[in-house]
N, C-alpha and C positions, 0 to 999 in steps of 0.2 A: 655238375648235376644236370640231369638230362629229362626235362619235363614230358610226358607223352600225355597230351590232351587235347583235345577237342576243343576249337571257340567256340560261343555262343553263335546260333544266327542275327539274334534280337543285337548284340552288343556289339558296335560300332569298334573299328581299328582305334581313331582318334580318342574315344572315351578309354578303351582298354590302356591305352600307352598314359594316358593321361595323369597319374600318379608319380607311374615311372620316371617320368618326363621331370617330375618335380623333386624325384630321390636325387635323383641324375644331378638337377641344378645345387640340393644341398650338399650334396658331396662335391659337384667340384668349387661349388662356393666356400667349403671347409677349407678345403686344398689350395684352393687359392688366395684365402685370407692368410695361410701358416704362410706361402709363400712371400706376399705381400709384407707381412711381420715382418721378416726374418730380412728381406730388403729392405725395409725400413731400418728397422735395427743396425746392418751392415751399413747404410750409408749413415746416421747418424753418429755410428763411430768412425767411421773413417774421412767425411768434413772436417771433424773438431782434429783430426791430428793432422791430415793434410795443411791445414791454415795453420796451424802451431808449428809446422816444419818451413811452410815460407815465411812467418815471423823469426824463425831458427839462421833463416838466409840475413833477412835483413840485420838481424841482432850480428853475423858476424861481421855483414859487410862495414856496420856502424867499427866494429869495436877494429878494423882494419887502418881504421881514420884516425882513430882514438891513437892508433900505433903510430900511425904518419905523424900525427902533430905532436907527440909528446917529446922526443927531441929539441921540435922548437920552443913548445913551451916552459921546458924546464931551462933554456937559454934565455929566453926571455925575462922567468923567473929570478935566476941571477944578477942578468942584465940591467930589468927595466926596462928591456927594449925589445916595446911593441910592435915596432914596425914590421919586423920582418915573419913574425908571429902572425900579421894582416896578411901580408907576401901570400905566406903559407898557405893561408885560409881560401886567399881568392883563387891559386893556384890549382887548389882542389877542387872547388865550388866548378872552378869552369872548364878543368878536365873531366870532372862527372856530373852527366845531366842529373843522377840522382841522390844527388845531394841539395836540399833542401836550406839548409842553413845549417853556422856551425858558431856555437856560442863557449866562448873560455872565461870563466867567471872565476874570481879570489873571494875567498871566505869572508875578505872586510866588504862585500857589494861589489868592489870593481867589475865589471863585464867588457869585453869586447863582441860584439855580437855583429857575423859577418853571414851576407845572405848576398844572391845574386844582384838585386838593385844596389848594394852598398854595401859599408860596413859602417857601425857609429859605438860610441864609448858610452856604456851607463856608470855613475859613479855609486848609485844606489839604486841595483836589480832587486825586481822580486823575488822575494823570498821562494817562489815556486823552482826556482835554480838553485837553490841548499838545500836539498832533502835530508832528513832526521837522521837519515843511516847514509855512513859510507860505503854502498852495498853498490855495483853496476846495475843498471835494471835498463829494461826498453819495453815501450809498448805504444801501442796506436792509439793518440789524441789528437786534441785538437788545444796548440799551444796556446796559454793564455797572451801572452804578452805579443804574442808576434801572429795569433788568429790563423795559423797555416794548421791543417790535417796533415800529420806526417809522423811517420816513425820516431820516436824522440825517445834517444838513447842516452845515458845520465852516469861517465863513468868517472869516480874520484882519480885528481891529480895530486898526487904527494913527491915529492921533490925532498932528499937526501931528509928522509924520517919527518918530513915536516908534512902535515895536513895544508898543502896550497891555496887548491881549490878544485873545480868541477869544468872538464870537458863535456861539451854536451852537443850531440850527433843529429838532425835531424834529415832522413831520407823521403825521398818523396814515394808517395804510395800509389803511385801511378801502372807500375809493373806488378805489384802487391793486388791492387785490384782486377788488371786485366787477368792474369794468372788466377785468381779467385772465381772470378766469373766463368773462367772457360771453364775450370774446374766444376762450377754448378752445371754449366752446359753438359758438357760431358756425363757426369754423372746422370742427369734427367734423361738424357738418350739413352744410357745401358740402362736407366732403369723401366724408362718404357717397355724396351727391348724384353727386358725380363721379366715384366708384369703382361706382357701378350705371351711372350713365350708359355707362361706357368699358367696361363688361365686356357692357352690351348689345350697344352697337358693336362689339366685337371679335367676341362669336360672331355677328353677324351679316356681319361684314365676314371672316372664317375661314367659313362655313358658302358664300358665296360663292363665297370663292376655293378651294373645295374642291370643289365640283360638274366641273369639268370634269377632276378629278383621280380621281373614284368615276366618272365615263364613259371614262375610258381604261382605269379598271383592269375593268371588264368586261370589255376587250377583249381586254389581258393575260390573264384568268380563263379566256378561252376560247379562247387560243393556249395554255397551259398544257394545257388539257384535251384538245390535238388538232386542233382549227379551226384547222388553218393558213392557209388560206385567207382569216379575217377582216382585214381592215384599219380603220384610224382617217382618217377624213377631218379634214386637216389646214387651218383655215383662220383662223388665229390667227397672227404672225408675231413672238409671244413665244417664250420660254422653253420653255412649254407647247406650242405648236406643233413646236418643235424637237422636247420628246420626246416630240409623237406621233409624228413623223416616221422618231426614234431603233427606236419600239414596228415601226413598217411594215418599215423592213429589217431588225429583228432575226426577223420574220415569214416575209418571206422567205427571211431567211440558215435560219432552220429549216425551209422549205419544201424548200429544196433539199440542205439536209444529211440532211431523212428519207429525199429519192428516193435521196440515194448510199447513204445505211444501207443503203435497201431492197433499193439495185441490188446494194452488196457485199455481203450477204446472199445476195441470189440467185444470183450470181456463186460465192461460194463453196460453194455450196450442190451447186450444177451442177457444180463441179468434184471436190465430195466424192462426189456417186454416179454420173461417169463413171468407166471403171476404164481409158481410154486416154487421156494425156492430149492426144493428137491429136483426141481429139473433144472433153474439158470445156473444156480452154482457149480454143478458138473460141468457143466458147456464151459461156463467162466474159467475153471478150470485147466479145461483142454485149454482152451485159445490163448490163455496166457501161457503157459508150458510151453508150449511150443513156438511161440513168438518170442520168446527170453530162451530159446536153447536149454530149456531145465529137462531131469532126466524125473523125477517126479515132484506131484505139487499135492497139498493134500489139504483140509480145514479138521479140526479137531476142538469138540465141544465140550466146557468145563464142567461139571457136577460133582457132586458130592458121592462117593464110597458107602454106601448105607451099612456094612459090615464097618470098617475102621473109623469112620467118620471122618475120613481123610479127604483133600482134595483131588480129583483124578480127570484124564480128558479121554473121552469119546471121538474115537475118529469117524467122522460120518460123511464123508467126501475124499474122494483121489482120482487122478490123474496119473498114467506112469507113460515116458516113452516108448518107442520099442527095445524090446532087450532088457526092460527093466522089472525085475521082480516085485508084481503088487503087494502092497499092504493092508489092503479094504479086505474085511472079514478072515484076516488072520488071527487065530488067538495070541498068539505073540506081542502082537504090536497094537492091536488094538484099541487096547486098553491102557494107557501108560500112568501110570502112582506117581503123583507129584511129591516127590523126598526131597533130601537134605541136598540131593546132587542137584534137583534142579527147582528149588526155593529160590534162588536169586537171580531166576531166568524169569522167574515168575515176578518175582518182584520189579523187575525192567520192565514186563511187559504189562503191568498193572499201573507201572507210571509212563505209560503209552512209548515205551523205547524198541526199536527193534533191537534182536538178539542173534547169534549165530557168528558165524567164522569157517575158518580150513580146520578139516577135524583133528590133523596135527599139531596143530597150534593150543588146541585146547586142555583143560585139566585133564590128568589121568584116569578121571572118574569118567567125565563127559567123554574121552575118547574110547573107553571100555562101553560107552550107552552106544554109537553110534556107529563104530569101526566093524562090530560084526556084521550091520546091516547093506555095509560094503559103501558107507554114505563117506563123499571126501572133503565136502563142504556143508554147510546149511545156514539158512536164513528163515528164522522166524519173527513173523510179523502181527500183531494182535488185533483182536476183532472188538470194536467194542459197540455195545446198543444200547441206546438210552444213555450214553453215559458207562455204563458198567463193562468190565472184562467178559465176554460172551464165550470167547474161545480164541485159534491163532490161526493164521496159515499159515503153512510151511513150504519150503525151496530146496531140493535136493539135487546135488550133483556127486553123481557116484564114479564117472568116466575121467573126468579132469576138477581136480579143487580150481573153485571161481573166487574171488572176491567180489562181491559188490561194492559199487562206486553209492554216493550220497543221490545220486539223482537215479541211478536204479532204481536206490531203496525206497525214494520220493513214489517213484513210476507204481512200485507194486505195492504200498503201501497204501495209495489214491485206491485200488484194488480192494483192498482189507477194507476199507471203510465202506465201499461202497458194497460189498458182502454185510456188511453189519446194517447198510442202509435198507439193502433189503428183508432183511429178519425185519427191521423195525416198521417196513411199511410191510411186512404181512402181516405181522401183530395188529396192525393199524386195521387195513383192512376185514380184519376175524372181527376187530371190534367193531366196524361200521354196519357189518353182517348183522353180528348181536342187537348192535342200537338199534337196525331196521326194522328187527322183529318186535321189538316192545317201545317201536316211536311212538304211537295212540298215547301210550299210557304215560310217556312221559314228557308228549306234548301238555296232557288234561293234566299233571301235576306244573307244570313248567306255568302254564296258563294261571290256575288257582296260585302258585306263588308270586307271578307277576301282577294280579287282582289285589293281595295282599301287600303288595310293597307300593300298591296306586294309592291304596287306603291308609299305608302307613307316612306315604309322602302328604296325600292332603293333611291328612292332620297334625304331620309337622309345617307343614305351610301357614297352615292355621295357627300353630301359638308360635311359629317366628314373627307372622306380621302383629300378633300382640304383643311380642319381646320388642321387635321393633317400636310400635306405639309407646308404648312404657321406655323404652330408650328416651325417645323422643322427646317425651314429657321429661325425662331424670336431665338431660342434655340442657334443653330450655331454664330448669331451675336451676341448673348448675350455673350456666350461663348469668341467670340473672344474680346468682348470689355473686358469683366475680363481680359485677358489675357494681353492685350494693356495697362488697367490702370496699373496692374501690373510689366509689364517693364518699364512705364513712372516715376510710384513708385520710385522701386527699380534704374532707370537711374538718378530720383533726387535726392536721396541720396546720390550717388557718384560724379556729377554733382556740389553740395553746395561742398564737396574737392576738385572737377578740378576748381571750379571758384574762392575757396580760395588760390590754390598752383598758379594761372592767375594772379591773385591780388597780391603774395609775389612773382611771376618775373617780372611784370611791376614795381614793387615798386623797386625792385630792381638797374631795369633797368633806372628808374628814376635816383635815387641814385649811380650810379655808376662811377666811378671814374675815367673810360675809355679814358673820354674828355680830361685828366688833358696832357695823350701822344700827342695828340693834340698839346695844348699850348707848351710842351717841344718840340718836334718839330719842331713847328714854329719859338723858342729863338733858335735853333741850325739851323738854316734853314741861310745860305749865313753871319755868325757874322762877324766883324770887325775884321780883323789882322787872318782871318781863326778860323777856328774849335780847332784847337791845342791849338792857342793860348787862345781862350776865356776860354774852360774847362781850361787850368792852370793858366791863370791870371785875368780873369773876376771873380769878387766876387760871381756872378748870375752862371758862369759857374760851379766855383768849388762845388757848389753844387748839380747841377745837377747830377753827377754819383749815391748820396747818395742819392736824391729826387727818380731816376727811381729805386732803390734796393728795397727801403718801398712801391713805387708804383707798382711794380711788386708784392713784396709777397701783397700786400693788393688785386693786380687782382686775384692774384692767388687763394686766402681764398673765393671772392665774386665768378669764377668762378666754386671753389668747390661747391658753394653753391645753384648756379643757374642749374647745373649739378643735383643735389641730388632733386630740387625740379624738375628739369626739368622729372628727372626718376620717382620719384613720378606721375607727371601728367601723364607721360605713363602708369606705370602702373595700374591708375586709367581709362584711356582712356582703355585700354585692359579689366578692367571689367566691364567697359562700354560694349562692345561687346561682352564679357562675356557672358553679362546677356541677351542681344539682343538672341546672338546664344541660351542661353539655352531656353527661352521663346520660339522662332524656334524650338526647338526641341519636344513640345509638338504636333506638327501636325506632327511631322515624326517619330524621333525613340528615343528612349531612351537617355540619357547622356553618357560621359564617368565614370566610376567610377573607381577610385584612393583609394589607401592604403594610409592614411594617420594619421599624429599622432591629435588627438582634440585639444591638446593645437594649434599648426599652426592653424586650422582653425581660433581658439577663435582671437589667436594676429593678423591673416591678417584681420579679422573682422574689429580687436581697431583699426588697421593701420589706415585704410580707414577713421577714425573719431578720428584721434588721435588731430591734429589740434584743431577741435572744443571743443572735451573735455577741452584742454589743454586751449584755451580760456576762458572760462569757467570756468577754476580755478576747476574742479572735480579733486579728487584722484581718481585714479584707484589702488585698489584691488586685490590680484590674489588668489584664493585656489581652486590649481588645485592637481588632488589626480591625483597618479600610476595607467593608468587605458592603453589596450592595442589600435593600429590602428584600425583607422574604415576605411570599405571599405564603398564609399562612391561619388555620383556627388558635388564635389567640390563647385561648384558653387551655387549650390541650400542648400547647409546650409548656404554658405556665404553669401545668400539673404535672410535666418531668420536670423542671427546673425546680422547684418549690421541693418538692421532695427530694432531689439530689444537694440544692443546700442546705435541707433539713438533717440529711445523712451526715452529710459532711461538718456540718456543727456538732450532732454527737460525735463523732469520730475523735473531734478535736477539742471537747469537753473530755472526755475520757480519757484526755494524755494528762497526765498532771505533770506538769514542765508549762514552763512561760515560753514566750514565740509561740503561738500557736497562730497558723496564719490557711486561711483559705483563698482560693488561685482561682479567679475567673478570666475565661481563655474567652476568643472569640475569632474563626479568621477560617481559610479554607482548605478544604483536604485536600487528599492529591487528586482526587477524581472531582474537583470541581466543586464538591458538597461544602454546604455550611457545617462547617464544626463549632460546636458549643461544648468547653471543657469546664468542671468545679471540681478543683483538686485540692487536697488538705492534706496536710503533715499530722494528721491523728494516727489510731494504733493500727492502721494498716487494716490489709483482708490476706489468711496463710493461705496459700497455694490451693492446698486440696479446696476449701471453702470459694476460693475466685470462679472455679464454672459454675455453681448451684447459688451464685449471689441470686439471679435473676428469675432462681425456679419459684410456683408457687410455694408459700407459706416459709419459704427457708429465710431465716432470719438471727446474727448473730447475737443482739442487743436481749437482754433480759426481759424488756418490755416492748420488743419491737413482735410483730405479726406478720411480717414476711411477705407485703401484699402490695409495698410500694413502688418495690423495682421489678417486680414482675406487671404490673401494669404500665408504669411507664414504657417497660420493654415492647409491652403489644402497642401501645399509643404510637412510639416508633415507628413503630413495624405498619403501623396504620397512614400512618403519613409521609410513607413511602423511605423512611429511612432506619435508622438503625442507633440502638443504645449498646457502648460499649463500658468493660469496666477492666482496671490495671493496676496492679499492684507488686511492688517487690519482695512484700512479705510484713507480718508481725513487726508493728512499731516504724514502718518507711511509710507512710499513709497511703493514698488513692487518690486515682482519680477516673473520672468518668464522663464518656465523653458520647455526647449525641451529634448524630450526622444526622442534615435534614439536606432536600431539596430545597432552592430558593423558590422552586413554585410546587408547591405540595399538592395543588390544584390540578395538576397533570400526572399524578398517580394515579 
């Protein structure tokens, strides 16, 4: 192939080769990798046989020996007599420098083992001199018994059908290695030799096959840079000819896609600064026609048939070559009836498709619409404005059938819209015409409804900020009612202990034994013969000293014990106001906070519900870890704790089964927090019910109100930590667990 081009002036020799340069390296880098291979390969098969052919020498020189002595030793074998068997051996030994040593061993151990310093008698050889098979063999070691590197060849002696014993060969590997090593030598010279040679060859045979590949790409270089015009003379009928040939029409195909660029440019252009589009669209027209080689080009407007009520298109724009028979105000063509033949050209071009083809190609129908008008091709292309099918342009070539390529149809289709752009900014404009003439009137109306929506937003501004206000107020009572159920909550909880410690000192006090001073009283009150006398000789009296001792300690046991409940009810009554004051303190100021150890909180918690539990019949539980004081409002854990072991004793009131046991946990999360866990083996909490445990009012318990775990959850949440609850379902009980900071005071 024979390039004829022009270099650039701007682009340098060095950058121009600079590619080439690097095709150049990959081809004979290719070339000279197969070569490389393929030397490799060759010399790794021909080391391993070469070496296998001088172990072929030494294996026959051994078994030459093997021949030598086996006369003697089969005499020997007869004999008994070793001597001359030695004879033999040294005789060899020191007519051949390469012979190593020569060992004759019998199958009961006996060995003669004869080597250049000596020879000597083993009467029990190693077993490494009887191999498992009576087979010849020889190969390169390193003998155990005798420490020499040598050939060591291993053939059985059998003497008149008897299994003897083993002649054993060893040659020195001294000529084995030199021969070896020259052999690497050698080899690594030729193959130098052949590894410059082929790497010559390759970039000379790359450097080659690369020149007509740096002349094409000039040519490239300069169709890139705008030389459309260059071409590649093609006279090569390889590969390389192909794609200069591929370089020529792609040259072309850009030659003719710049003139359409340029024509729909100018095309759009002309219809952007005509302001009728009676005048750009002709022009448009022209200048694309004739920038795309079309023989005519025409726009045609959709409307209605007022006789058929059909749809039909109005040609109201053409453009023709020269030579080319117009169409514009013929009655023939003017008018064309959208029918059956062309309903799904219509319909393509409705869901915005171009349409068209070589008229030979098409239906029989479509070729009898077009063939007499002498048309050989067409491409119709749709208009749309606003949105809607407006009409089409059309592309006719009547001299040579064309196909259009996808980025033609792109080119002239940018065309069609931008024809439909301008109907829509005339429309536009006619209407800003109209607005100008009645703007007064429809500023003073614009005006009055803007007056109207000033008057309709105050007065909605006005009753939002009283929606507002009234929120306000609805918000605040809601508030304070949470907060009211919340201490009436927490007050019944403590409440069901003051009214049961109520109940065990009326009961008490019922039972009490107080009365009985009374009656002794009464018998001591004015007796017969005096006082003196009745305690020492009334039967009734001498009892009495004994009767007031037993009655005394027995007042004294029951007023221990109306003492201990009576302390109790106080200091139940105290967290009764407790919890009042703390509830109070959410409109003013914060709690007091106390250093305090977790465990105390958890036990004054059970205090308070000690009774019930123990009623109840529950165990209580304790595993409490080493964990340090929290700083802390007292009383607002002891208003979640109090009500999670109040939950948790119904839970486990409601199982009717014995064991029933509640689990108080105490020890630290994984992020550092205090953890405080009350878990129970009561009837559990089902799945769907475990998210809305916590919501307000939701509450499983027949008589419960739904307001205790939703407040302990804000309380949490207020002291910087968080209430969790867990359950594996119906009848596995719960447990619930609060994470606190040890210093609450830094939330």
């Amino acid at each position: 192939m024979i390039v004829r081009a022009h270099r650039k002036p701007s682009m340098s020799s060095a950058t121009a080769r600079g590619p080439s340069v690097g095709i150049a390296y990959r081809i004979a880098l290719l070339a000279w990798l197969v070569s490389l291979a393929t030397l490799i390969v060759f010399v790794l098969i021909t080391i391993p046989q070469q070496k296998r052919v001088f172990q072929k020498n030494l294996e026959s020189k051994a078994l030459g020996v093997v021949v030598s002595l086996r006369d003697v030793a089969a005499g020997a074998a007869v004999n008994e007599d070793f001597a001359s068997l030695v004879t033999a051996s040294q005789t060899l030994l020191d007519g051949d420098p390469d012979l190593a040593f020569l060992v004759i061993n019998k199958d009961d151990g006996f060995a003669l083992v004869t080597r250049r310093s000596g020879w000597s008698v083993e009467q029990r050889i190693d077993s490494y001199w009887q191999p498992a098979l009576r087979v010849a063999a020889g190969a390169i070691t390193t003998v155990p018994t005798l420490g020499l590197r040598s050939f060591h060849y291993a053939h059985p002696f059998d003497y008149s059908g008897i299994e003897w014993g083993w002649i054993h060969v060893g040659l020195s590997l001294d000529g084995y290695d030199e021969s070896v090593a020259l052999l690497y030598r050698n080899t690594a010279l030729v193959g130098l030799g052949c590894i410059l040679l082929s790497l010559i060859g390759s970039l000379l045979y790359a450097r080659q096959m690369v020149k007509p590949l740096a002349r094409l790409r000039e040519v490239v270089q300069q169709i890139a840079a705008g030389m459309l015009s260059v071409r590649a003379d093609v006279v090569r009928r390889d590969e390389l000819g192909d794609l200069g040939q591929s370089v020529n029409l792609m040259a072309e195909a850009l030659r003719l896609r710049d003139r359409q660029l340029q024509g729909a440019s100018s095309a759009i252009q002309a219809l952007l600064s005509a302001m009728d589009p009676d005048v750009g669209i002709p022009r448009a027209l022209e200048i694309i026609g004739e920038a795309s080689d079309q023989d005519r080009v025409y726009f045609f407007e959709f409307g209605m048939d007022p006789e058929s009520g059909g749809m039909v298109a109005h040609q109201r724009y053409e453009w023709t070559a020269k030579g080319i028979a117009p169409h514009l105000r013929d009655p023939r063509f003017e008018v064309i009836r959208v029918g059956q033949t062309l309903q799904p050209w219509l319909d393509e071009l409705r869901a915005s498709r171009p349409v068209g083809g070589i008229t030979r190609d098409m239906a029989p129908k479509l070729r009898q619409l077009f063939e007499p008008q002498g048309i050989l091709s067409v491409l119709i292309l749709p208009v749309r404005v606003a949105g809607e099918l407006r009409g089409f342009i059309g592309f006719d070539n009547c001299r040579l059938p064309y196909s259009w390529s996808e980025n033609e149809t792109a080119i002239l289709a940018s065309l069609a819209a931008s024809i439909g752009t301008a109907f829509e900014r005339h429309r536009i404009e006619q209407e800003i015409l109209e607005a100008k003439a009645t703007l007064e009137l429809r500023v003073r109306a614009r005006t009055q409804e803007l007056q109207d929506q000033v008057e309709a937003k105050e007065h909605a501004l006005s009753e939002l900020a009283e929606a507002q206000g009234t929120l306000v107020e609805l918000s605040r009572s809601a508030g304070m009612a949470e907060v009211a159920t919340g201490v009436l909550h927490n007050v019944g909880n403590v409440l069901n202990s003051v009214n049961v410690s109520c109940n065990l000192l009326m009961e008490g006090l019922r039972e009490s034994r107080i009365g009985q001073v009374a009656r002794v009283a009464e018998l001591m009150a004015d007796p017969p013969g005096g006082i003196g006398r009745y305690l020492s000789e009334d039967p009734r009296g001498r009892q009495i000293p004994a009767y007031l001792a037993g009655l005394a300690s027995a007042l004294d046991e029951e007023r221990a014990r109306m003492f201990a409940e009576t302390r109790t009810l106080h200091d139940r009554i105290d967290h009764i106001k407790e919890i009042v004051a703390m509830q109070q303190t959410y409109g003013r100021v914060i709690g007091v906070l106390e250093l305090l150890p977790p465990a105390q909180l958890m036990e004054d918690a059970l205090k308070l519900n000690a009774e019930a539990v123990a009623r109840h019949g529950i165990e209580i539980q304790r595993e409490y870890a080493a964990v340090p004081d929290i700083r802390v409002d007292k009383h607002k854990v002891l208003q979640i704790l109090l009500n999670l072991i109040n939950n948790a004793k119904h839970a486990c009131a409601e199982l009717a089964q014995p064991g029933r046991v509640i689990t108080l946990r105490i020890g630290r999360s994984a992020v550092g927090l205090l953890r405080m866990e009350v878990a129970d083996n009561g009837v559990g909490i089902d799945p769907e019910n475990l998210r809305r445990v916590f919501q307000h009012g939701f509450t499983t318990r027949r008589d419960g109100h739904g307001f205790g775990l939703h407040s302990g959850a804000l309380v949490a949440r207020e002291l910087g930590g968080s209430l969790h609850a867990a359950s594996r379902g119906a009848g596995m009980g719960a447990t619930f667990t609060l994470e606190l900071p040890f210093n609450t005071g830094e939330q």
